[in-house]
C-alpha positions as CSV (number, residue, x, y, z in Angstrom):
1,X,-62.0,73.6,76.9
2,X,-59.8,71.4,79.3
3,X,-55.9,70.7,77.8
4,X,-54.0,67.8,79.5
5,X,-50.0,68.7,80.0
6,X,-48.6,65.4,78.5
7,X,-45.5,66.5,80.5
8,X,-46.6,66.8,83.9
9,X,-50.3,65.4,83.2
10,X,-52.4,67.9,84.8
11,X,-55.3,69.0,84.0
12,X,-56.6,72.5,82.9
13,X,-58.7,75.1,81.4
14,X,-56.4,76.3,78.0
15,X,-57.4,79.9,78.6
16,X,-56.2,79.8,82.0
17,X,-53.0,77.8,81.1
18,X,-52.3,80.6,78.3
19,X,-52.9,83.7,80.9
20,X,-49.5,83.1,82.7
21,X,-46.6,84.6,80.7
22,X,-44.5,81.5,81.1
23,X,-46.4,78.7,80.2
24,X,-47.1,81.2,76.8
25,X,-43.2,81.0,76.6
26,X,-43.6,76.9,76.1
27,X,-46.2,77.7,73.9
28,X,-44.3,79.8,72.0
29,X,-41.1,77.2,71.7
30,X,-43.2,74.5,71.2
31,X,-45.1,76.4,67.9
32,X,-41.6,76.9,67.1
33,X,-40.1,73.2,66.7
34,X,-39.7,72.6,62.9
35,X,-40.4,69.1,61.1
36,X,-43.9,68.2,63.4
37,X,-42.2,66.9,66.4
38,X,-43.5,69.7,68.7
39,X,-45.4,67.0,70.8
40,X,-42.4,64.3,71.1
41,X,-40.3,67.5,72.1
42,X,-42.8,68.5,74.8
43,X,-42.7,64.4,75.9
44,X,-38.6,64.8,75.9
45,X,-38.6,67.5,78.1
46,X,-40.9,65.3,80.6
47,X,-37.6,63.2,80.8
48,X,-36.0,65.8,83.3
49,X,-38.9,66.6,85.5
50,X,-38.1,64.7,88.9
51,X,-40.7,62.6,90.1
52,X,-41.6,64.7,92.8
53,X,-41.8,68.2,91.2
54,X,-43.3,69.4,88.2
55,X,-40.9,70.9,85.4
56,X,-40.1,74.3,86.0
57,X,-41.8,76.7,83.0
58,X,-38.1,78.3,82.3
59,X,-36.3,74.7,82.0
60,X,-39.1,73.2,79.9
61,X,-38.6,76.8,77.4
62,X,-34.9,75.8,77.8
63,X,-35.0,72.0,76.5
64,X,-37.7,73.0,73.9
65,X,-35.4,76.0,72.7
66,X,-32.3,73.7,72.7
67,X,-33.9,70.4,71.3
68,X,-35.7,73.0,68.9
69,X,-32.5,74.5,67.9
70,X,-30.7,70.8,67.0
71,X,-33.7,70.0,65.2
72,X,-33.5,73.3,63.0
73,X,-30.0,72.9,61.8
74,X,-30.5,69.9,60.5
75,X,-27.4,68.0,61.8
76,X,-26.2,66.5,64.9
77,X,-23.0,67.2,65.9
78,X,-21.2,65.0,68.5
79,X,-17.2,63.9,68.6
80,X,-16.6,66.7,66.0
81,X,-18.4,65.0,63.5
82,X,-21.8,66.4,61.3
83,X,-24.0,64.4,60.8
84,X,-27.4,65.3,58.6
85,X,-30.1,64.4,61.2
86,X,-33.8,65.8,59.5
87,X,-37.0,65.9,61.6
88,X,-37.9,62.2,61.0
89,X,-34.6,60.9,62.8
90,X,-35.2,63.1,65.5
91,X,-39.0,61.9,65.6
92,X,-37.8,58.3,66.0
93,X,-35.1,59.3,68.4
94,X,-37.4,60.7,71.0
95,X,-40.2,58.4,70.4
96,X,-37.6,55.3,71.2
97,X,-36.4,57.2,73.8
98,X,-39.7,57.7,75.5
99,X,-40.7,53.6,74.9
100,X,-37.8,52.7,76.7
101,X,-38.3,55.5,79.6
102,X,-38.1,52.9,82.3
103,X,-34.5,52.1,81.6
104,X,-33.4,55.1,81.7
105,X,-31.7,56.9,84.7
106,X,-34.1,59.8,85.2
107,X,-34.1,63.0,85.6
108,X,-32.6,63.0,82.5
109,X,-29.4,65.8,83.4
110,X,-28.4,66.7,79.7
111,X,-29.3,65.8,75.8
112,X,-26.2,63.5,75.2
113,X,-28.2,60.3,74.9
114,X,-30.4,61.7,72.6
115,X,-27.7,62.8,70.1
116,X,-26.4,59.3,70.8
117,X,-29.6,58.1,69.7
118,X,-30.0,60.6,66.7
119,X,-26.7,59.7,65.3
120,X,-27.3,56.1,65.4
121,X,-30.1,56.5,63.4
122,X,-29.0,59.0,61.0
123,X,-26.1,56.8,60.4
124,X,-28.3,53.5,60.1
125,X,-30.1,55.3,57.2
126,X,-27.4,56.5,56.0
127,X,-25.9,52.8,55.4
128,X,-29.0,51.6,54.4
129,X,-29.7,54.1,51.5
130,X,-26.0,52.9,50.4
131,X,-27.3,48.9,50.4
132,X,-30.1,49.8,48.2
133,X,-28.2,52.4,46.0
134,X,-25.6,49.3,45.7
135,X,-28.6,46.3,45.2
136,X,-30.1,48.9,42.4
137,X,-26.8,49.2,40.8
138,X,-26.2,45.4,40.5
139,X,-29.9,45.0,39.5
140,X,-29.9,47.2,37.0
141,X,-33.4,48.4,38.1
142,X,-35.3,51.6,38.5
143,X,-37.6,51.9,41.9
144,X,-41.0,52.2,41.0
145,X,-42.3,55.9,41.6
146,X,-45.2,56.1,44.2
147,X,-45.3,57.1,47.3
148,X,-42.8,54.8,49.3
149,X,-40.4,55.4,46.2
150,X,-40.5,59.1,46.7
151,X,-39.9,59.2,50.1
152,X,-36.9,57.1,49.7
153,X,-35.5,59.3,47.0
154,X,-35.8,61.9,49.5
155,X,-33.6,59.3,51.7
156,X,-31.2,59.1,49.6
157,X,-30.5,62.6,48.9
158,X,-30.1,63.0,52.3
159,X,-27.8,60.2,52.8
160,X,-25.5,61.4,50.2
161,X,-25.3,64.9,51.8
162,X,-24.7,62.6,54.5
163,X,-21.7,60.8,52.6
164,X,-20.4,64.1,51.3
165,X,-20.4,65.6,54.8
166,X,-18.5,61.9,56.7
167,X,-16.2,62.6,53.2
168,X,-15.6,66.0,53.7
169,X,-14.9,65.9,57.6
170,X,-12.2,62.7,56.5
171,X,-14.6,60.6,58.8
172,X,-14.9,56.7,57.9
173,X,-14.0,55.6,54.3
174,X,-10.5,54.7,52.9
175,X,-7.6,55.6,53.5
């Protein structure tokens, strides 16, 4: 069976890929990236191959380990704050990210934009699951319960651990 590399794009047999002891060290780091974004992982770490080398087996283990890492914990932190950051936000993160790859200034050199991505968007939800929490309130209405509805209850739980956490830090708020 042939395998494509969706980093560097070649071409070969998976046994053969799988006999060299680093490339099982990306396999290894990529089985380990929590939440399903193994693939958009393995796409961010194409963002620091220069276009004319291919990504060295010990850097892409290193981004997949790190990125990995960030994804496990659960949070994003950046300016000393904490921010809750699950798989999903780190999903869209990379996925924007690697839509708008001809804009960026590549080889990419660190992760900083992608935390300043990820805590965009974990702070976006986060003020979003407050607008509906507050149009519920005023409406004095229950969300129906399907499918949509319990994903967003999972939303919101997040987005008050996220609340708790900005509250707890003294981040945002009044004063």
């Amino acid at each position: 069976m042939q395998v494509s590399c969706p980093t560097c794009f070649c071409s070969f047999p998976v046994e053969a890929g799988l006999n060299d002891r680093h490339a099982r060290r990306v396999a290894d780091a990529i089985a380990k990236v929590p939440g399903g974004v193994a693939e958009q992982v393995l796409r961010y770490a194409g963002l620091f191959r220069r276009p004319e080398a291919l990504l060295d087996w010990t850097q892409a283990v290193n981004i997949i380990t790190r990125i990995g890492r960030m994804i496990e914990e659960g949070e994003i932190h950046r300016g000393g704050m904490r921010i809750p950051a699950p798989p999903p936000i780190w999903r869209e993160a990379i996925e924007e990210m690697l839509a708008r790859r001809d804009g960026l200034d590549l080889p990419l050199t660190s992760d900083g934009y992608l935390k300043k991505v990820v805590r965009e968007k974990a702070t976006e939800r986060f003020n979003a699951g407050k607008e509906d929490d507050a149009r519920r309130r005023t409406a004095g209405t229950e969300v129906p319960r399907d499918n949509a509805a319990a994903e967003r209850a999972a939303d919101e739980a997040h987005f008050k651990r996220l609340g708790a956490l900005l509250d707890r830090e003294g981040i945002g708020g009044k004063k």
